[in-house]
C-alpha positions in Angstrom: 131.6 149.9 152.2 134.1 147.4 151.0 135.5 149.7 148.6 135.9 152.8 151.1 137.4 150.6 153.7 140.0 148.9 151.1 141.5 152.5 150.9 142.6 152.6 154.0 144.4 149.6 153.7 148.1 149.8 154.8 150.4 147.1 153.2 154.3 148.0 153.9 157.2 145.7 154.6 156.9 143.2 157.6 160.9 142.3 158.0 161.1 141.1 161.9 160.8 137.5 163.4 157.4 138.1 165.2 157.4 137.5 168.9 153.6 136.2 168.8 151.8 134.6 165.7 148.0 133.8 166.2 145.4 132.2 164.3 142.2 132.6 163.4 139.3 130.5 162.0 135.0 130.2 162.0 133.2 127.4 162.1 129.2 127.0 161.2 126.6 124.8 163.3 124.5 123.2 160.6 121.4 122.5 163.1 121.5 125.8 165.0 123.1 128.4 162.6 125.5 129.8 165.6 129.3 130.8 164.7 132.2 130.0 166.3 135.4 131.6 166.2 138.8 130.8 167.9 142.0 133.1 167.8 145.1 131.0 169.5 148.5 132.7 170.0 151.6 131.2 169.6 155.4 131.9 170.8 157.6 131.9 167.8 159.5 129.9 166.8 158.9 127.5 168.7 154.8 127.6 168.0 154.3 126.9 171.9 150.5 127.9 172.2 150.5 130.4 174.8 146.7 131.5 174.6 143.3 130.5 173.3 140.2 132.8 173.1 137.0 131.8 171.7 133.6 133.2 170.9 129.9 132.1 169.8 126.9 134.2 168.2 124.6 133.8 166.2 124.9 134.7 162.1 123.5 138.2 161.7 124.6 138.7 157.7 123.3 136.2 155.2 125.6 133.9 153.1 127.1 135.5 150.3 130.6 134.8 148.7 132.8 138.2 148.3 131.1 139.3 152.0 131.8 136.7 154.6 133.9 139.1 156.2 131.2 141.2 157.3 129.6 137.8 158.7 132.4 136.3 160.5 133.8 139.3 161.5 131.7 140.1 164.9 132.4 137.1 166.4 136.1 137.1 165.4 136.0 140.7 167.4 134.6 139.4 170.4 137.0 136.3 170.3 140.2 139.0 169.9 138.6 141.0 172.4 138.7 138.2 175.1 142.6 137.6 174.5 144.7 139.1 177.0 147.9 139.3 174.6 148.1 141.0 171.1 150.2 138.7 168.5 152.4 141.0 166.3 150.9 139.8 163.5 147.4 137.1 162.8 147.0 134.7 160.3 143.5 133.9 158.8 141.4 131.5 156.9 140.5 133.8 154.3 141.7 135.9 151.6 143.5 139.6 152.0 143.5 141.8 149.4 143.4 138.7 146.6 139.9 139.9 146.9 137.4 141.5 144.1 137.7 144.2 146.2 140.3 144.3 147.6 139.4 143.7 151.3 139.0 139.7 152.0 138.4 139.0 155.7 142.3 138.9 156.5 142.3 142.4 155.3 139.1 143.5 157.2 139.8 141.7 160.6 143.8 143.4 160.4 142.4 146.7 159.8 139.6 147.0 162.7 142.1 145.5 165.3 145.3 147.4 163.7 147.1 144.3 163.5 149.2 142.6 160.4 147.3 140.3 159.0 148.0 137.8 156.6 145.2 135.6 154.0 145.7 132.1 153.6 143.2 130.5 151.9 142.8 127.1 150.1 141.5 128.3 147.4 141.9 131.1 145.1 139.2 133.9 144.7 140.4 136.2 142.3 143.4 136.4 139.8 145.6 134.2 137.6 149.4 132.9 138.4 151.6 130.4 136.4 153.4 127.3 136.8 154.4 126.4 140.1 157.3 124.6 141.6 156.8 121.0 143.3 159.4 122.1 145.9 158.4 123.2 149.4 158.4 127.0 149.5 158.0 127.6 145.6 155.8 130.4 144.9 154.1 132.0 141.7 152.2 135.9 142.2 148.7 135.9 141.8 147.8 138.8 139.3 144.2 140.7 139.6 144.0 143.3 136.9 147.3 143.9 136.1 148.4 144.3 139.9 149.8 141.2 142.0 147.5 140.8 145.0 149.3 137.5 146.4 150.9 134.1 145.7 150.4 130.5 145.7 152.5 129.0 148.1 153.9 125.5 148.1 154.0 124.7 151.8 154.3 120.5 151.6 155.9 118.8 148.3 153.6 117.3 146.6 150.6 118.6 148.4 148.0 121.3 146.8 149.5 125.2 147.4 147.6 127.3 149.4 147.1 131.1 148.2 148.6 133.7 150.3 147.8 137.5 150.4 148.5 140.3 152.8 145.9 141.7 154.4 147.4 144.8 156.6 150.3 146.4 157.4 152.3 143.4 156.0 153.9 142.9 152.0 153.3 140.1 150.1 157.1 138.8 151.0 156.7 139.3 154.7 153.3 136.9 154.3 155.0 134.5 152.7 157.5 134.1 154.9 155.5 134.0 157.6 153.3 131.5 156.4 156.0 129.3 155.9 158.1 129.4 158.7 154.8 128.9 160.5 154.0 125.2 158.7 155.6 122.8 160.9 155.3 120.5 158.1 151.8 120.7 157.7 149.7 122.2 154.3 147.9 125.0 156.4 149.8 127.1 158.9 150.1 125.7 162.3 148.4 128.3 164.1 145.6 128.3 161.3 145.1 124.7 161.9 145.2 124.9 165.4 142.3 127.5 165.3 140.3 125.4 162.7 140.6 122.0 164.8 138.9 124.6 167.8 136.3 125.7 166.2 135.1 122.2 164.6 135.7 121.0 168.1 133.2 123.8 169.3 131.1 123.0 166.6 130.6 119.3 167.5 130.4 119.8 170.9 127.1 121.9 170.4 125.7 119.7 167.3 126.0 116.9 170.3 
């Protein structure tokens, strides 16, 4: 399914300011086994949170690394489907198409809700890449079989990159610009933090 789906990926260039930048993240109860998803919006520039939406369910799919998409994604949906406003373009804490097969969750979430998404995880998945800067905003392109698929991104000096990827109907410059003007000085995207901070708050609240 992955590999069917990866061929309908779009990637093309993503060259406007957006209007709207959301987030998304999943957290996992260890007592109950329940998932919990947040997707907050933000007004750019300014990253003014504008709107929160937030889901709960329980995992259907088992654990398996290469496939959390297809578990985080059904709960994602019914968060995004909850949200009154559509962002112009959704950053997630996953992968894109830096992906064995091309189609990380970033990539699988932008495609079902034809919306740009972005990857930006913290850690890579597939691919090699080369030195990289200590500067904030230095980059270096992650290369999966002979084909860049994304970059590592230094987003704080002297902080650990995180590794960026587009995931649909966005380029791999338009993601990295994005991700950066989104940092507010922080390693992880500001509305990707945001969304992780809810869903651990969620989390606790029900472990409680």
């Amino acid at each position: 399914m992955q590999k069917r789906l990866a061929h309908k990926i779009l990637l093309k260039e993503f060259k406007n300011d957006p209007g709207l930048v959301a987030g998304a993240d999943v957290a996992y109860s260890r007592n109950s086994g329940t998932l919990f998803a947040a997707i907050l919006i933000f007004k750019f520039p300014m990253m003014k949170l504008v709107e929160l939406s937030s889901a709960r369910g329980k995992a259907e799919f088992p654990y398996i690394p290469g496939l959390l998409s297809f578990r985080e994604i059904p709960v994602l949906l019914e968060a995004a489907e909850r949200a009154f406003l559509q962002p112009d373009i959704i950053i997630c804490d996953g992968q894109g198409i830096a992906h064995p097969r091309r189609l990380g969750l970033a990539s699988h979430l932008g495609l079902l809700l034809d919306l740009p998404s972005v990857g930006c995880a913290k850690s890579r998945l597939v691919g090699e890449y080369g030195e990289l800067g200590e500067e904030v905003g230095s980059t270096s392109k992650i290369v999966y079989k002979g084909k860049p698929v994304g970059a590592v991104v230094r987003t704080r000096k002297k902080v650990k990159p995180v590794f960026v990827s587009p995931g649909y109907k966005v380029d791999l410059k338009g993601a990295i610009r994005v991700v950066l003007d989104a940092g507010r000085g922080y390693r992880i995207p500001e509305p990707v933090r945001q969304a992780h901070l809810t869903v651990n708050r969620l989390r606790k609240e029900e472990e409680a």
